[in-house]
C-alpha positions in Angstrom: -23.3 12.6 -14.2 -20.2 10.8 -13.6 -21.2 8.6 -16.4 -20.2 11.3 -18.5 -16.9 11.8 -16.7 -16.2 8.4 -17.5 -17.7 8.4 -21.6 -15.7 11.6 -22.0 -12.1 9.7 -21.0 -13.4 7.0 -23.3 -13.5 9.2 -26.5 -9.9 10.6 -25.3 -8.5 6.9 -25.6 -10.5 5.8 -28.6 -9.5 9.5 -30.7 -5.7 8.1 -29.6 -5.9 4.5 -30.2 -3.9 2.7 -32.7 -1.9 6.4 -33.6 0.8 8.0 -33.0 -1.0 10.5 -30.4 0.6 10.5 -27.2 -1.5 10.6 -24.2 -0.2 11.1 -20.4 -1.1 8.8 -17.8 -0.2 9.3 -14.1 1.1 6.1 -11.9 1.7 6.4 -8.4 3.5 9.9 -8.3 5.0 9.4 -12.1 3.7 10.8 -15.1 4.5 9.0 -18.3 4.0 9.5 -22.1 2.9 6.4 -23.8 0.2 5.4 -27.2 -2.8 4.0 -26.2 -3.8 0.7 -27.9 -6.9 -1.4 -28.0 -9.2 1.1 -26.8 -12.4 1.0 -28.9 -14.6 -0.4 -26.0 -12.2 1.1 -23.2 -15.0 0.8 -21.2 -16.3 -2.1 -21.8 -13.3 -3.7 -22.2 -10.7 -1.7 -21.2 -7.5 -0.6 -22.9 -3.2 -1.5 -23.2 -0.9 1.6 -22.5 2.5 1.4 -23.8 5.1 4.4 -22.4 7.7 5.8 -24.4 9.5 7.7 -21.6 9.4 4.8 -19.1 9.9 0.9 -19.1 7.3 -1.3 -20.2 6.8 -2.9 -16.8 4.9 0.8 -15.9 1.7 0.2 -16.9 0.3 -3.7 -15.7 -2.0 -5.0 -18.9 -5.0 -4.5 -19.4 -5.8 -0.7 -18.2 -10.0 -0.3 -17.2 -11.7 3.4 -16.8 -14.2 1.7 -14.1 -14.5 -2.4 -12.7 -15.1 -4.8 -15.8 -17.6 -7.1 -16.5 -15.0 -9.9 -16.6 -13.2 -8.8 -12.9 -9.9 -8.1 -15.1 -7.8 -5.0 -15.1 -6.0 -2.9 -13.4 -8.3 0.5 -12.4 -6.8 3.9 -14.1 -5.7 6.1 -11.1 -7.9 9.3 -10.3 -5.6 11.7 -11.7 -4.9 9.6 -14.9 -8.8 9.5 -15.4 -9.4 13.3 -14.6 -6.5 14.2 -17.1 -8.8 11.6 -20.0 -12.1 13.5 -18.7 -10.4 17.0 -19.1 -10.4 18.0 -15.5 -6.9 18.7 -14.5 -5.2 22.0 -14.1 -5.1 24.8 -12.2 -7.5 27.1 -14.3 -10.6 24.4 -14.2 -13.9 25.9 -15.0 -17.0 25.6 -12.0 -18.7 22.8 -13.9 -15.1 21.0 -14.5 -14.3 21.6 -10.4 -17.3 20.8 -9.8 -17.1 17.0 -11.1 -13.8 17.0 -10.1 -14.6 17.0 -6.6 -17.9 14.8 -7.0 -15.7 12.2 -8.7 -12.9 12.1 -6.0 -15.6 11.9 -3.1 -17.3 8.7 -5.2 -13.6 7.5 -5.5 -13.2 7.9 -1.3 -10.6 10.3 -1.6 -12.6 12.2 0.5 -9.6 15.5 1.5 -8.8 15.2 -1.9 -12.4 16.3 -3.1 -12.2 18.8 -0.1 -9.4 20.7 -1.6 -11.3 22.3 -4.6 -13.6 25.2 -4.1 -16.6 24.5 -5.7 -19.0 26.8 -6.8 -22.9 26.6 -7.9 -22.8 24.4 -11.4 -23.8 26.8 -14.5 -26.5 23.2 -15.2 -29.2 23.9 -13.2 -30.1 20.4 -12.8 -26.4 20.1 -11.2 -27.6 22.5 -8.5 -29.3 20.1 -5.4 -26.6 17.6 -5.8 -23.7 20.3 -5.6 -25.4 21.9 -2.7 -25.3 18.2 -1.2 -21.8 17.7 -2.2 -20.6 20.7 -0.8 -22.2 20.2 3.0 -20.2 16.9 2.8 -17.2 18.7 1.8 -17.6 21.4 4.5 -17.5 18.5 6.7 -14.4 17.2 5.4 -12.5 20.3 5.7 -13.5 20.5 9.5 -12.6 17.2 10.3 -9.2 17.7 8.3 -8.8 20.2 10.5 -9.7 18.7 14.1 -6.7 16.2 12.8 -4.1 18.4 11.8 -4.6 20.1 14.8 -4.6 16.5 17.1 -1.5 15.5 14.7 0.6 19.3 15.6 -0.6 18.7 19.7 0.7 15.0 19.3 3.9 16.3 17.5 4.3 19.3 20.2 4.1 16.5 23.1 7.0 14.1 22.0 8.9 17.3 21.2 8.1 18.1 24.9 8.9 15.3 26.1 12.4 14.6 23.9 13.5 18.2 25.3 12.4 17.4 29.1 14.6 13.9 29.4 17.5 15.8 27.6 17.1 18.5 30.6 17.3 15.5 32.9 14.0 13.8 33.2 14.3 10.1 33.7 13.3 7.9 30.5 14.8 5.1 29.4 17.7 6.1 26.2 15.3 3.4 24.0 12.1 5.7 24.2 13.8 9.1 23.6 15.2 7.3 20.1 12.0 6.5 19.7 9.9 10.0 20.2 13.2 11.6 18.1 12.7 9.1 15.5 8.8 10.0 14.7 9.7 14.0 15.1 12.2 13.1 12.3 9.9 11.0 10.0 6.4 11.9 10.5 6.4 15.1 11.7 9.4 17.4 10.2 7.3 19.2 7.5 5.9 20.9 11.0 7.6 24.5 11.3 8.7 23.8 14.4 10.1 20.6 14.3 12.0 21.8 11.1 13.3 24.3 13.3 14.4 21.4 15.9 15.5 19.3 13.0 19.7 19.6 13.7 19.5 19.4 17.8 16.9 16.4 17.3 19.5 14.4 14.9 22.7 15.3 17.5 20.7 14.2 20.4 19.4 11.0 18.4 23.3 10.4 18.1 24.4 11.2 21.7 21.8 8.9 23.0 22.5 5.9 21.1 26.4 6.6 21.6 25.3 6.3 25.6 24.1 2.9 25.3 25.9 1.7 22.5 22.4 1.5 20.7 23.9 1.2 16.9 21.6 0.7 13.9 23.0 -3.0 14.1 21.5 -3.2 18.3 18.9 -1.3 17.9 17.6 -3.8 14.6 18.5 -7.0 15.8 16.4 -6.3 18.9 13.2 -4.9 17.4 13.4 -7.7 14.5 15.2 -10.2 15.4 16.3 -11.6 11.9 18.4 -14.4 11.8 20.8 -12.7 9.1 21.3 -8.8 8.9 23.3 -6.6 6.6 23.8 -3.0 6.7 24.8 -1.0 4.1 26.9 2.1 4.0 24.5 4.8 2.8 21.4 3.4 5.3 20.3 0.2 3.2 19.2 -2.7 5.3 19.1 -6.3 4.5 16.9 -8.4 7.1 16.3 -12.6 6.7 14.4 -14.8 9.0 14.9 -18.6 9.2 11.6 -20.0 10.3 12.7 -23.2 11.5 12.6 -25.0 14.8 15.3 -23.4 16.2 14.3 -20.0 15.0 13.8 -17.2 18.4 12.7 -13.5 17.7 10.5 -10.7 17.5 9.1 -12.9 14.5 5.8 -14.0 16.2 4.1 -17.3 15.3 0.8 -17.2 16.1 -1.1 -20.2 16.1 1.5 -21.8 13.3 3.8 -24.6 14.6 7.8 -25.2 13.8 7.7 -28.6 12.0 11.6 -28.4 10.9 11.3 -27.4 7.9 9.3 -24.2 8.5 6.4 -22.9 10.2 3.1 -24.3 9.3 -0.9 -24.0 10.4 -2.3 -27.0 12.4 -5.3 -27.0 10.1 -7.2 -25.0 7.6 -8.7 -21.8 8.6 -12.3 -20.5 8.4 -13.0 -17.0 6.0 -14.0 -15.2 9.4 -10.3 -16.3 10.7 -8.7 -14.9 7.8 -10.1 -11.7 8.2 -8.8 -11.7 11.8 -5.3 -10.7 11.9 -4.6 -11.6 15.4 -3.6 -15.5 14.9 -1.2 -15.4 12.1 2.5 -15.1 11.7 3.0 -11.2 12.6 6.1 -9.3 12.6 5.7 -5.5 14.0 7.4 -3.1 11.7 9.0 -0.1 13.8 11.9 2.6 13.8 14.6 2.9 12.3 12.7 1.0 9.3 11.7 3.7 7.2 8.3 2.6 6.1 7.9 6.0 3.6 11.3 4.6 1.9 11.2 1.7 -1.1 10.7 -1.9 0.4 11.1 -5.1 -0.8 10.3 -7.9 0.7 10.2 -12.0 -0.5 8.0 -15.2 0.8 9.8 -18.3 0.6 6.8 -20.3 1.1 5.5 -24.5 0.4 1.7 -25.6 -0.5 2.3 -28.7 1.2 0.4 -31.7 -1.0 -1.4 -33.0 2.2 -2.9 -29.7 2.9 -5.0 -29.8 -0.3 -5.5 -27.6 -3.7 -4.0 -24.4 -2.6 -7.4 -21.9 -1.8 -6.0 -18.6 -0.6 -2.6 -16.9 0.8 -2.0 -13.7 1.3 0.6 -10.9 2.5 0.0 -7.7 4.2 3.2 -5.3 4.6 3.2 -1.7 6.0 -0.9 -1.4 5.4 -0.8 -3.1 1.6 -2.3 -6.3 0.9 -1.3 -9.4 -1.7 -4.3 -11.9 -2.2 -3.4 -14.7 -4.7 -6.7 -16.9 -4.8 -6.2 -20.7 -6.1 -8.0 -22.4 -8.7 -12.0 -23.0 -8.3 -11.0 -26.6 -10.2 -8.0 -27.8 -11.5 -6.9 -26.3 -14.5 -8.7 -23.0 -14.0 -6.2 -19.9 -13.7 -6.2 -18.5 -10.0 -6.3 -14.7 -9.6 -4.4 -12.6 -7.8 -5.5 -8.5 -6.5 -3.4 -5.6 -4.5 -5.5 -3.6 -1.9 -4.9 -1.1 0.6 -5.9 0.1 3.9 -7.2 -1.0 7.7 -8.7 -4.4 8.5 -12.0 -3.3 7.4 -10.8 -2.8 3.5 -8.9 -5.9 4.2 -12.0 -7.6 4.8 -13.5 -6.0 1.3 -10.5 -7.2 -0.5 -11.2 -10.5 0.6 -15.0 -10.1 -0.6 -13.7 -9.0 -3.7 -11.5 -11.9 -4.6 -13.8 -14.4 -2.9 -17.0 -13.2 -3.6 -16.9 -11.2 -6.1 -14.8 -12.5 -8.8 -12.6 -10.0 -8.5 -8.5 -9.8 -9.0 -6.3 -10.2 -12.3 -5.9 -14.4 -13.3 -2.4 -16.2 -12.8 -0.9 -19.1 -13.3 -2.4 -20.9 -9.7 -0.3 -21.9 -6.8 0.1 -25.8 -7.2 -0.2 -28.1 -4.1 3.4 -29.7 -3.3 5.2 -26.8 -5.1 7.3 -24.2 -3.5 7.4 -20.6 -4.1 8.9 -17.5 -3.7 6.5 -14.1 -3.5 8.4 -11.0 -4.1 6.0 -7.8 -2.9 8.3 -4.1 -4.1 6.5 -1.3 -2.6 7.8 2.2 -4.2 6.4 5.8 -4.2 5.4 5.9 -0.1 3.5 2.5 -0.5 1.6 4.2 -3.7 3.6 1.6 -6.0 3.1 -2.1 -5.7 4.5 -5.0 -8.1 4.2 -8.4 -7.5 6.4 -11.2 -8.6 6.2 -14.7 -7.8 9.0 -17.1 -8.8 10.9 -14.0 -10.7 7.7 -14.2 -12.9 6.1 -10.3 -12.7 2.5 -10.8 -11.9 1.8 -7.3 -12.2 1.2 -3.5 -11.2 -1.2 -1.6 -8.9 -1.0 2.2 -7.3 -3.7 1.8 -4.7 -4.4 4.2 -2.1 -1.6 5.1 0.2 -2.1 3.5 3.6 -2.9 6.0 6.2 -0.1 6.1 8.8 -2.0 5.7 12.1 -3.6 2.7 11.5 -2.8 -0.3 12.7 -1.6 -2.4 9.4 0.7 -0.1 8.4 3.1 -1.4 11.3 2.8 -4.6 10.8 3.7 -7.0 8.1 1.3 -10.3 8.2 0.9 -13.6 6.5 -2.3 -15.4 6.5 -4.1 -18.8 4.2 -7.1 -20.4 4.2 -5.3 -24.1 4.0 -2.0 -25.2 5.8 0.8 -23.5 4.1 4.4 -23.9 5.0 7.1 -20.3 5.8 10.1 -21.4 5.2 12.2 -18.1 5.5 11.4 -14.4 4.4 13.6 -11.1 3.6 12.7 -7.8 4.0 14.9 -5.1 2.3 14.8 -1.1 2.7 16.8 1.7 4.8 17.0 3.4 7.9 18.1 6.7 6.6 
């Protein structure tokens, strides 16, 4: 059935290749116009996009409907490929909702699929798989539900707790930042923290007037860059120095200062990859607005004694960079964007290692240095990668869910010895 789905946005992009049709295509949040080339096979094959109402750089290559044969191309979002199927809008018939919601549950986006009403299919062989679908989505709504509800309690009890030490309870000035903080990023769509909004930001203000805790404290201790600019409107500059003499919240792990950097003291296994607790781990916190546009660049060596580069990658506020060397020299290496806790961290991995997976490159060259620049726009929904200036490419994969893990944390990891040499994270505070 979803087969169908996917032949229907085929014919769309063939009836509009090589014209002047214009076809819309969503990325990230952003819908643009553009003509649709090379698209005879678009699923075989895939298709090029090219936007006349936005820069070029919008669409990364080669477009696919589903994964290619050759593990190349960049995967069509789930609105863009609804929109080629002809199931968006509001006034969507019961067949059209109906694979609607079966193609965003096959896509995981599982309260997505929950938010459409489905109804019995007029096909009548459609009939036991809707009636499937729609106990899974009943599930869906009520476990939605049991975590808005935890996510309103958890919201109720920092408000609590924010309004209690300003009555005189006694915390510590650094915490009550901290609960006033999340009220003011995570949770002020909530009626009644909206409500709160104007006393939360006064007492925010008051407290860190009482212990001198300026945006320029408060960042140097929770990061500890060794270079830090501040901008008048709430943009933040932040560089780290990993050299010997380097001393911050900038943990090491198991790497070693060698002078020039910090570097592994030998190779790492696949399983040690996929464990995020040994590498070089900087905790992202308040006031770093992790919704906001970040940037951040990898200054980075493959030294020539540590082998044919095999694997490096960089996980930032829950989004992962893979860039996979060259099986023999001369090959391209590849290079794929992912999403998510370590447990789609570890599929990523699979994907690039295993499976074939990723969009090719130039590979990373043993006794070269780099420079990885990672731009995350649209709340972590928009990712381009760069290395050396060069744009690798484009990806909008799943927004990282808040609570895990990952998405405070930004990582580095490789499977052979690579050397940090510095890195600088860019973004705002408010």
């Amino acid at each position: 059935m979803l087969e169908g789905v996917l032949q229907r946005a085929a014919a769309t992009l063939r009836a509009a290749s090589g014209t002047e049709m214009l076809v819309e295509l969503q990325f990230g949040t952003l819908t643009f116009r553009g003509r649709v080339e090379e698209a005879q096979q678009a699923l075989e094959r895939g298709f090029r996009f090219r936007p006349v109402d936005g820069p070029a750089s919008v669409a990364p290559g080669l477009l696919a409907l589903r994964e290619l044969d050759s593990g190349k191309g960049t995967l069509v979002s789930r609105a863009a490929l609804e929109a080629l199927a002809g199931l968006a809008g509001k006034e969507l018939g019961v067949d059209a909702r109906f694979e609607s919601a079966l193609l965003r549950w096959h896509l995981g986006e599982r309260a997505e699929a929950a938010q459409l009403a489905i109804e019995p299919p007029t096909r009548p062989e459609w009939g036991p798989l809707a009636a499937e679908l729609s106990g899974w989505l009943d599930g869906e709504r009520a476990k939605s539900d049991g975590e808005a509800r935890a996510r309103v309690e958890r919201a109720r009890l920092s408000l609590s707790k924010v309004r209690t030490a300003a009555a005189g309870g006694a915390v510590d000035v650094r915490s009550q930042v901290e609960w006033i903080d999340e009220l003011l990023t995570r949770h002020l769509e909530l009626e009644f923290v909206a409500a709160e909004a104007e006393w939360l930001r006064a007492r925010r203000a008051e407290l860190r007037a009482q212990a001198e805790l300026d945006d320029e404290a408060i960042l140097r201790r929770a990061y500890g860059p060794s270079e830090l600019e501040l901008g008048p409107t709430g943009a933040v500059r932040m560089r780290w120095v990993l050299d010997a003499s380097y001393s911050g919240s900038f943990q090491r792990g198991e790497w070693l200062p060698d002078g020039a950097g910090w570097i592994a003291p030998r190779s790492a296994t696949r399983d040690a990859v996929a464990d995020e607790r040994t590498w070089p781990t900087l905790f992202l916190q308040p006031p770093l607005r992790l919704g906001d546009a970040l940037e951040l660049c990898v200054d980075f060596e493959q030294p020539a004694q540590s082998g044919q580069p095999r694997l490096f990658s960089v996980s930032i506020a829950g989004v992962h960079v893979v860039l996979l060397g060259a099986a023999n020299q001369g090959q391209k290496g590849r290079w794929k964007i992912g999403s998510g806790n370590p447990d789609a961290y570890a599929q990523l991995l699979a994907d690039v290692l295993e499976r074939g997976k990723g969009n090719e490159f130039e590979a990373l060259q043993k006794g070269q240095r780099y420079t990885l620049r990672i731009e995350l726009k649209q709340g972590r929904g928009d990712v381009s990668v760069f290395l050396d200036e060069r744009l690798l490419g484009r990806d909008t994969p799943v927004r990282p869910d808040p609570s895990s893990y990952g998405d405070k944390a930004l990582v580095l990891r490789s499977l052979e010895p690579v050397r940090l040499r510095s890195l600088e994270l860019r973004g705002r505070i408010r």
